[in-house]
C-alpha positions as CSV (number, residue, x, y, z in Angstrom):
1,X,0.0,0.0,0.0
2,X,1.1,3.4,-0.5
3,X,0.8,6.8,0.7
4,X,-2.4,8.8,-0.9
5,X,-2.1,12.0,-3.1
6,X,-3.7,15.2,-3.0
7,X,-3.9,17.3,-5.8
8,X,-1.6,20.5,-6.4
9,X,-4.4,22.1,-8.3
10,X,-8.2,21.6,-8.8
11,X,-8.3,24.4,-11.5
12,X,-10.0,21.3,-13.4
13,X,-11.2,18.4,-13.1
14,X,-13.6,16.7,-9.5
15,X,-12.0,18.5,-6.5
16,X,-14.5,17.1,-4.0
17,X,-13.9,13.4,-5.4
18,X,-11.6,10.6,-3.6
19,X,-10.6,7.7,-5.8
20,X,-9.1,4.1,-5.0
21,X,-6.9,2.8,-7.6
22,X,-6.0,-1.0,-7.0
23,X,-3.6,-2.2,-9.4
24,X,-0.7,-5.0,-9.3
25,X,1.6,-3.2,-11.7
26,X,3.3,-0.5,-10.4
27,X,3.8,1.6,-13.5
28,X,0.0,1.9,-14.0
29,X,-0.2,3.1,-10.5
30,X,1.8,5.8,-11.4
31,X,0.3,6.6,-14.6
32,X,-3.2,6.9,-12.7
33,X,-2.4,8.7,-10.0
34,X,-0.7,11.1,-12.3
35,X,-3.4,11.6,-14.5
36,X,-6.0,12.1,-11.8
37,X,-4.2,13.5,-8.9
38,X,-3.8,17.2,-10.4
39,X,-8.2,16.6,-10.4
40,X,-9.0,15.3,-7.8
41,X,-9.4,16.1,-4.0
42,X,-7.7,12.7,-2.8
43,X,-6.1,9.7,-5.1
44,X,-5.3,6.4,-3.2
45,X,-3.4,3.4,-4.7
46,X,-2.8,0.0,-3.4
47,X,-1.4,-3.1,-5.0
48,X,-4.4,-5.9,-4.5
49,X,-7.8,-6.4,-3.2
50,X,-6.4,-6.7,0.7
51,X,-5.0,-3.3,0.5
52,X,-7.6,-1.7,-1.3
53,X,-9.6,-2.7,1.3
54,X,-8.1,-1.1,4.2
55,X,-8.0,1.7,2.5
56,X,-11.9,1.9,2.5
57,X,-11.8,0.6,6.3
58,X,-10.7,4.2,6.9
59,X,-11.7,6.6,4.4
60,X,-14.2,8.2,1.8
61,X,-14.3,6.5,-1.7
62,X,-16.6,8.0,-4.7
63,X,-14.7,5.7,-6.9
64,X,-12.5,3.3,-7.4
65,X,-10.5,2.5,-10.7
66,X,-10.1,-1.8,-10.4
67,X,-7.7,-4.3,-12.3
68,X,-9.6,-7.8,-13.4
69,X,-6.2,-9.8,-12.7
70,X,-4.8,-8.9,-9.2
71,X,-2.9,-11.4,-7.3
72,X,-5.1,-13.2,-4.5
73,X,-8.4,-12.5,-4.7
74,X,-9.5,-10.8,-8.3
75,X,-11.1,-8.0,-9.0
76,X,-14.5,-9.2,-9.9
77,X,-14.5,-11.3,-7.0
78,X,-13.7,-8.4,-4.6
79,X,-16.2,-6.3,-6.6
80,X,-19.2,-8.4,-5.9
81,X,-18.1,-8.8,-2.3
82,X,-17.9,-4.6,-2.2
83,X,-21.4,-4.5,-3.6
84,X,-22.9,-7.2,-1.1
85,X,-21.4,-5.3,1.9
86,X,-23.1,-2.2,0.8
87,X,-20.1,-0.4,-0.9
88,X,-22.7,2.2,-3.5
89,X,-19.6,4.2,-5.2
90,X,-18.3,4.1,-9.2
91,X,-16.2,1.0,-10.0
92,X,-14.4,1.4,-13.2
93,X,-12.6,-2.6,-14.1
94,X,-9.8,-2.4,-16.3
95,X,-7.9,-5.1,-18.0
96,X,-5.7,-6.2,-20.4
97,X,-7.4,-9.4,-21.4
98,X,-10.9,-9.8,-22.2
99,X,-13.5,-10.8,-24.0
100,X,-17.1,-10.4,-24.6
101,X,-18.1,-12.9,-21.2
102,X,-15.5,-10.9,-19.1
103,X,-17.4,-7.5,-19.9
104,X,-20.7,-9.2,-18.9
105,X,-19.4,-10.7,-15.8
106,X,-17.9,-7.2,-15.1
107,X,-21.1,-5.1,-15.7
108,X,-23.0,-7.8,-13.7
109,X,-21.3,-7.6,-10.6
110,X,-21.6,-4.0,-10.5
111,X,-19.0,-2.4,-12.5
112,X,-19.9,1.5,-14.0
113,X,-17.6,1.0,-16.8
114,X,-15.0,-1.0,-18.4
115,X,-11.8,-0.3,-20.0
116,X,-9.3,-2.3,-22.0
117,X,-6.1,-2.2,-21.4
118,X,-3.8,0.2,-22.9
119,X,-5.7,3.2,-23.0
120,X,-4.9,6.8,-23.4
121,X,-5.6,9.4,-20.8
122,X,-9.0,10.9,-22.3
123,X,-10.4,7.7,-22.1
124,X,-9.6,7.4,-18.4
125,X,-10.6,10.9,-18.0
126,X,-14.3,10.3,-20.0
127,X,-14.8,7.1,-17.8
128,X,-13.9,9.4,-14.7
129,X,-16.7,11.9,-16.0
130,X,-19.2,9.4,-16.9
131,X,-19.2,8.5,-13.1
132,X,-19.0,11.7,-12.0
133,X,-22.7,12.3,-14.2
134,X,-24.0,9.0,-12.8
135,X,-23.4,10.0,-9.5
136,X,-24.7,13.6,-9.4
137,X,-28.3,12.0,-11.2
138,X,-28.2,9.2,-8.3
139,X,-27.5,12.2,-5.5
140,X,-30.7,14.4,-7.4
141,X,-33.4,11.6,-7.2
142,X,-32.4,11.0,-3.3
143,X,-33.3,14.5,-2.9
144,X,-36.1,14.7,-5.3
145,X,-37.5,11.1,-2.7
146,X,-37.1,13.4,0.4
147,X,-38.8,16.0,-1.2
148,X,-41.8,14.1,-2.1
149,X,-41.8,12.7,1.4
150,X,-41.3,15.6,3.1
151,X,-44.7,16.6,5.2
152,X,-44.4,20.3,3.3
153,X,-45.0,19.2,0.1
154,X,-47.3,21.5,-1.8
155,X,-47.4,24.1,-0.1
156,X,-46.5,26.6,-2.8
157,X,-45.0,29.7,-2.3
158,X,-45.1,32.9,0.0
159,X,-48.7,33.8,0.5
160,X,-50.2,37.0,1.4
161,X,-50.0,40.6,0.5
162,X,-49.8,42.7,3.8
163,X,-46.8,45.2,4.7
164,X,-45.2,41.9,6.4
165,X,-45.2,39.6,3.8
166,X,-44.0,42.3,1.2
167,X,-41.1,43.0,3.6
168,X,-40.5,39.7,3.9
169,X,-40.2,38.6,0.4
170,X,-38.1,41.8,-0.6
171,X,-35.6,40.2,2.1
172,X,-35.5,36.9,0.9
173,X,-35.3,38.2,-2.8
174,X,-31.8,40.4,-1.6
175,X,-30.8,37.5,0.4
176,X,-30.5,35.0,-1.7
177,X,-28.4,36.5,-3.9
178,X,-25.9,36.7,-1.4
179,X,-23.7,33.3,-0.5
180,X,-23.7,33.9,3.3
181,X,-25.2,31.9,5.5
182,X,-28.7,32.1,7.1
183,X,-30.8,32.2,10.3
184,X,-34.3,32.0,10.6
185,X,-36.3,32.5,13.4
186,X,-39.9,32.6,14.0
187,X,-42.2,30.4,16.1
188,X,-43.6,27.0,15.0
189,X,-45.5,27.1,12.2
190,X,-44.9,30.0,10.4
191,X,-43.3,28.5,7.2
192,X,-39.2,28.8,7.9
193,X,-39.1,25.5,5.7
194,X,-41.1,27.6,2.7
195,X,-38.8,30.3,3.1
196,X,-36.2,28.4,2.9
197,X,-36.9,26.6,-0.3
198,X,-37.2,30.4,-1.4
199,X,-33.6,31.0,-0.7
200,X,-32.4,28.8,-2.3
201,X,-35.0,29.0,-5.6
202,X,-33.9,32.4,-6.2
203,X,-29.5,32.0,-5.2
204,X,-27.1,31.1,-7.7
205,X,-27.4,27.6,-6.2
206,X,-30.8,27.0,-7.2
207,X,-30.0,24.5,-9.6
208,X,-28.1,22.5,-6.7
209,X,-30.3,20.6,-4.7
210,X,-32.0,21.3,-1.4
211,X,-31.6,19.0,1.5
212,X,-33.8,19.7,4.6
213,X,-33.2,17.8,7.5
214,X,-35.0,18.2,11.2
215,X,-32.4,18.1,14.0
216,X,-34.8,17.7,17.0
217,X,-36.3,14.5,14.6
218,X,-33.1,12.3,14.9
219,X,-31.7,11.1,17.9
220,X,-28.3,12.5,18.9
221,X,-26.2,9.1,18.6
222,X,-27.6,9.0,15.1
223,X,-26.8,12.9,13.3
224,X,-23.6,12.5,13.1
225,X,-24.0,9.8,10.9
226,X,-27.2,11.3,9.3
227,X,-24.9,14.5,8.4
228,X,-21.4,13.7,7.7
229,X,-22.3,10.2,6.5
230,X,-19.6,6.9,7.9
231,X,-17.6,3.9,6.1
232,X,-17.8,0.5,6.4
233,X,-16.7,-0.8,10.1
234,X,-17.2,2.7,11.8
235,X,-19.0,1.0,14.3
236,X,-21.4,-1.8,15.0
237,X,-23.2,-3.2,12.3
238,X,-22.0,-1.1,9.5
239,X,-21.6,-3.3,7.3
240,X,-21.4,-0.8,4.3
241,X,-20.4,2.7,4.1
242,X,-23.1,5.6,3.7
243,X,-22.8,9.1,2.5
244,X,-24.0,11.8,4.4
245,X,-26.7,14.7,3.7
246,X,-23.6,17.0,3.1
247,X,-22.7,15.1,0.3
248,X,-26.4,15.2,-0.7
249,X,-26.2,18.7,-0.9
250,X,-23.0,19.6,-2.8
251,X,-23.5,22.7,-5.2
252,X,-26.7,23.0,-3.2
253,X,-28.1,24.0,0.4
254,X,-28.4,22.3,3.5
255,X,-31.4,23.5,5.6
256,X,-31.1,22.6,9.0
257,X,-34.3,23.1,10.9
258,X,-34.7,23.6,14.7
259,X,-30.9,23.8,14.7
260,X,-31.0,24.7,18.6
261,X,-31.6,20.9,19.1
262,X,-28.4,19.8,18.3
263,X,-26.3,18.5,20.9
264,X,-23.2,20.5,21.8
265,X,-20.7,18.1,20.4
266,X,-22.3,18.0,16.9
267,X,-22.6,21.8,17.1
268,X,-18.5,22.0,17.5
269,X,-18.7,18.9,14.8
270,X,-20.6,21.5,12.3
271,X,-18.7,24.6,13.6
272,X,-15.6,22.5,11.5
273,X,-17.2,22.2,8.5
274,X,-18.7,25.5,8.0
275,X,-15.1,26.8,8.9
276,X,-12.4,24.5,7.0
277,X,-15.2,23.5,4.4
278,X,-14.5,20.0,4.7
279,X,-16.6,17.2,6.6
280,X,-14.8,13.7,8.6
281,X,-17.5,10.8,7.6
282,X,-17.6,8.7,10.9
283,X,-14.8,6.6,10.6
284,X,-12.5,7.6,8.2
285,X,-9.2,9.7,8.4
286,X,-10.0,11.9,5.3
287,X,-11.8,14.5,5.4
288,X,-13.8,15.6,2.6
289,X,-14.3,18.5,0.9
290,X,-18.0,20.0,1.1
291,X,-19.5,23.1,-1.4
292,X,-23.0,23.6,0.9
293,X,-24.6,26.5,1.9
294,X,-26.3,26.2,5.4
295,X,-29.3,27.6,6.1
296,X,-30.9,27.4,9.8
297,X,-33.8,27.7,11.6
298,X,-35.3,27.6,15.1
299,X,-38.4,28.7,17.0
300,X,-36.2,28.9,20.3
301,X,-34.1,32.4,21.4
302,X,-31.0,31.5,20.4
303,X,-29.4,34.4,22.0
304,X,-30.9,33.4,25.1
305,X,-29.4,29.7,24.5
306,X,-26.2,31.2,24.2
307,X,-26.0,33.2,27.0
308,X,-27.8,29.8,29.2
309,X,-24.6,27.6,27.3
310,X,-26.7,25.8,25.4
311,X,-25.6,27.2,22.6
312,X,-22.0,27.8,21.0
313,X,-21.4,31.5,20.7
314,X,-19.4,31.1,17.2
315,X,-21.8,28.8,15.9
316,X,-24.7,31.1,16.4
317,X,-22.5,33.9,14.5
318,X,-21.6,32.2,12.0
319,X,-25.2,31.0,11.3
320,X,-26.2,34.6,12.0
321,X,-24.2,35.8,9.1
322,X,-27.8,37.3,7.9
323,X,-30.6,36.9,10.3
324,X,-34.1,36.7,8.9
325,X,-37.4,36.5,11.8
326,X,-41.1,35.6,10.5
327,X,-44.0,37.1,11.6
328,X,-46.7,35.4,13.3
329,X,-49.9,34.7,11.6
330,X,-51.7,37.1,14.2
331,X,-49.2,40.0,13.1
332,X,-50.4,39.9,9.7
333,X,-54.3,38.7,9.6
334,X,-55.0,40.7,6.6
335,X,-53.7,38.0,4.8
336,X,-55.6,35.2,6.2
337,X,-58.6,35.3,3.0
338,X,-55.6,34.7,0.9
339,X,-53.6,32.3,2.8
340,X,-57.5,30.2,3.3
341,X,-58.0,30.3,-0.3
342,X,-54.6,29.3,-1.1
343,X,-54.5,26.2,1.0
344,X,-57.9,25.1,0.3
345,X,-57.2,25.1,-3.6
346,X,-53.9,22.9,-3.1
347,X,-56.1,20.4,-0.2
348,X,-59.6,20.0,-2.2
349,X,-57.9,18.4,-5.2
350,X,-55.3,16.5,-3.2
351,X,-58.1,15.1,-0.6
352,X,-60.2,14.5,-3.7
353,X,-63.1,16.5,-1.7
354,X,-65.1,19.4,-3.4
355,X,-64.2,23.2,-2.4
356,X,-66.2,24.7,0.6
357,X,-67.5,28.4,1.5
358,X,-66.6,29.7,4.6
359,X,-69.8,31.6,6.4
360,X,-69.6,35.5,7.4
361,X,-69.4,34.4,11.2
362,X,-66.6,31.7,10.1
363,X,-64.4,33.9,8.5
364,X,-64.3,36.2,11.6
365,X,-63.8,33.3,14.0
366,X,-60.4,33.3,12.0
367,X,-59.8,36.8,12.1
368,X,-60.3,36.5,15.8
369,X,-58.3,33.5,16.5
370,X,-55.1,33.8,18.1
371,X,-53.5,31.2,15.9
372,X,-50.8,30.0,18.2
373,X,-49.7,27.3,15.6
374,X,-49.7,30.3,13.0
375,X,-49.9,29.0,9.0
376,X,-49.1,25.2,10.1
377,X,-52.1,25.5,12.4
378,X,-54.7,27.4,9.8
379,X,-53.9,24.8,7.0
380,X,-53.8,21.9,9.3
381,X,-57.9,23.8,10.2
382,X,-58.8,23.6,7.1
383,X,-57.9,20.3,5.9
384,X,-60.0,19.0,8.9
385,X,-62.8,21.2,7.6
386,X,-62.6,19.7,4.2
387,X,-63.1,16.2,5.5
388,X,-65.5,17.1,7.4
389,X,-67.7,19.4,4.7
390,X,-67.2,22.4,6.8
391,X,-65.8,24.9,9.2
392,X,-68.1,23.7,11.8
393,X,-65.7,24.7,15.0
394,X,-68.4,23.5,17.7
395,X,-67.6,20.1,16.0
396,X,-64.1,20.0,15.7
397,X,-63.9,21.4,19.3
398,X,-66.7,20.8,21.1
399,X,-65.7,23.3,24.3
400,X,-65.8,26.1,21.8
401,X,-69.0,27.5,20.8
402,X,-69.1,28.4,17.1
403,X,-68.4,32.0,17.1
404,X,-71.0,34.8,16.3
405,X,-70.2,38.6,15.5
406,X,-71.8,39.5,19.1
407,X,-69.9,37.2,20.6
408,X,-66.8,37.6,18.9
409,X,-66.7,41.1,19.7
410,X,-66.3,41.1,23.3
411,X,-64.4,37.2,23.6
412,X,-60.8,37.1,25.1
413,X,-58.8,35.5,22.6
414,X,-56.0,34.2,25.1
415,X,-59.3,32.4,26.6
416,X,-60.2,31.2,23.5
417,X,-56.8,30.0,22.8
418,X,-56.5,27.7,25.7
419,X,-60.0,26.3,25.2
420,X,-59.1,25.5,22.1
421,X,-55.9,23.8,22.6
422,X,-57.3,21.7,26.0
423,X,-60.3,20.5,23.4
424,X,-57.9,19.4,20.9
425,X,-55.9,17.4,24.0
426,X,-59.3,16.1,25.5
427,X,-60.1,15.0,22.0
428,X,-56.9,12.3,21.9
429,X,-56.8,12.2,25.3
430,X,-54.4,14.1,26.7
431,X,-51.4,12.8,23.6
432,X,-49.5,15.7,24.0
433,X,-47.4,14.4,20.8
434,X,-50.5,13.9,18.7
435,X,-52.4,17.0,19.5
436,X,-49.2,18.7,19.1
437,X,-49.0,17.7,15.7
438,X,-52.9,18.2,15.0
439,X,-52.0,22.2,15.9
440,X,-49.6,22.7,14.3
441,X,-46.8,23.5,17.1
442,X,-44.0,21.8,18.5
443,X,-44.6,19.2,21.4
444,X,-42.2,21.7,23.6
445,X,-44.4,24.8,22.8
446,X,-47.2,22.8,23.8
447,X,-46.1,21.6,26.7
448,X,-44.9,25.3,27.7
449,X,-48.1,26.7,27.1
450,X,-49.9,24.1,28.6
451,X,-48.0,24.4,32.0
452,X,-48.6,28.1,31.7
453,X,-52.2,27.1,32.3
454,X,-51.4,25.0,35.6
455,X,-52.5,22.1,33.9
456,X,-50.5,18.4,34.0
């Protein structure tokens, strides 16, 4: 085995790619790593399949170049064993005898290409591309999955046209022509996701891809591993190397939502990258080079985190590059006709349920409503309404009389807030986690509210 090289120049070529060459002859060793080394971010070579397999024991591999004849075990063998452990990079299998049967065999047990041997440099250099194509397209559709998973989908854009939501979309439009980072702030539910996905529509990176992920959704053991990705024998049971949302989101954006969540040892861990530019996949001694820009959001004070020590100081600045807070719903009712008639034209069709007309004494319940789950809460309102065949609120929560414009004129609203939110817990029995999610809010800003109120 010998020593790894790292390029002199990435003027050209893949600067964020490692490659694995695994040759017995030393001369096209050389010739390899000469040719790609001066392109790439990291070229390894080692002399048989052992060796090349240590190599990926401890670091990053996006490819790796593969002689047929190697002493030992070959390299078809050692390819199909790679693919049943899990290993999901390029394989390029060159040789200098084959036939018809050996390129099948090749391609079957996994290969991306296959060269004959002797071959000139562009042809090493096209097959190098080739996989470098292949492997964007594969990174795209695991995004474009996530997306259609994603529990925002369809939402559509910024809605509304009060003084709020005009200043808000004249910041995002300046902002995301800018590279810097981002925070957003802004209680649950008032579309930091959506603005988000604005970003990074209108940036220069908004042909990259967009990779949310939710840091209070994944257990702390697991994010480093969800972020920066591991190889093979990091740890217990992984038996094949995985990638990383960083690498999901090269050229792209990475939004990290409720970003105060994050334990303190994965804030220092992400501190690093957005620093050197460069992330260390779980068990690996490379570190590899990362082109993301990172855009956060929380509903907590972050400021107030920081000053508690729950937060890092430099991680909040250097997330607070450029600071963006969203109103809540209640700051900017004027645009709740819109925001109803928006959501119920993207639910009706979806839910496969005809439109409904909301009632004079309806639409001022909404107007009236203090809307502690803000957007999140209203469309999560109205979907129930459709399913129902109506905004009939004495239904949906029977402690709440349906409002009247007598009534609504004189009724508290903070009172009408917390009989609301205790009918939605009475109604699943006190499942703090589901009615949570049926208003819209986080489970912690239930539970806050909720012990506000004296109750259990």
């Amino acid at each position: 085995m010998t020593h790894p090289t790292t390029p002199h120049s990435a003027s050209e070529g893949w600067p964020d790619w490692s490659i694995l060459i695994v040759d017995d002859e030393q001369g096209m060793r050389n010739f390899l790593v000469k040719t790609l080394a001066p392109r790439c971010h990291f070229v390894m070579n080692a002399g048989s399949a052992e060796e090349g397999g240590e190599w990926l024991q401890s670091h990053h591999v996006d490819l790796i170049i593969l002689d047929i004849s190697l002493p030992g075990k070959s390299g078809v063998v050692w390819l199909k064993e790679l693919r049943d452990n899990g290993f999901s990079g390029e394989v390029i299998l060159i040789t200098a005898f084959a036939d018809l049967d050996t390129a099948i065999e090749a391609l079957r047990a996994g290969a991306s290409d296959f060269i004959l041997k002797p071959f000139r440099v562009p042809q090493i250099l096209n097959a190098v591309k080739k996989c470098v194509e292949r492997s964007r397209l594969q990174r795209e559709n695991y995004v474009l999955k996530r997306r259609l998973d994603a529990s925002h989908a369809g939402q559509g854009s910024l809605v509304g046209h009060s003084g709020a939501m005009v200043t808000l979309r004249e910041a995002v439009a300046r902002i995301a022509a800018v590279p810097s980072n981002v925070l957003l702030q802004g209680e649950s539910g008032t579309g930091k996701e959506l603005v988000a996905r604005e970003l990074h529509a209108l940036s220069p990176r908004s042909q990259g891809p967009f990779v949310p992920l939710n840091c209070a959704a994944v257990s702390p053991e697991l994010l480093e591993r969800e972020l920066f990705g591991h190889v093979q024998g990091a740890f217990s049971g992984a038996r094949q190397a995985r990638d990383g949302l960083f690498h999901y989101a090269q050229g792209g954006t990475l939004f990290l939502d409720e970003v105060a969540e994050l334990p303190l040892r994965l804030q220092a861990m992400l501190l690093r990258a957005i620093d050197e530019l460069n992330i260390h996949p779980v068990g690996s001694e490379q570190r590899v080079p990362v082109n993301v820009r990172i855009i956060a959001a929380t509903n907590r004070n972050l400021a107030q985190a920081v000053a508690q020590g729950e937060f890092r100081a430099d991680l909040y600045y250097r997330l607070k590059v450029v600071d963006l807070t969203l109103p809540p719903l209640r700051e900017h009712r004027e645009d709740l006709p819109e925001l109803v008639t928006h959501f119920l034209a993207q639910l009706a069709p979806t839910l496969g349920l005809p439109p409904i007309a909301l009632s004079p004494d309806e639409q001022a319940f909404l107007q009236s409503y203090h809307w502690p789950g803000n957007c999140r809460e209203l469309r999560n309102l109205l979907e129930r309404s459709l399913i129902l065949g109506g905004l009939n609120v004495s239904a949906l929560y029977p402690s709440t009389p349906t409002p009247t414009h007598a009534t609504l004129a004189t009724t508290d609203l903070h009172t009408l807030e917390k009989q609301h939110i205790l009918a939605v817990l009475a109604s699943v029995d006190g499942d703090k986690t589901r009615a949570a999610q049926l208003l819209g809010v986080s489970r912690r800003t239930l539970e806050r509210r909720v012990a506000e109120w004296g109750q259990p």
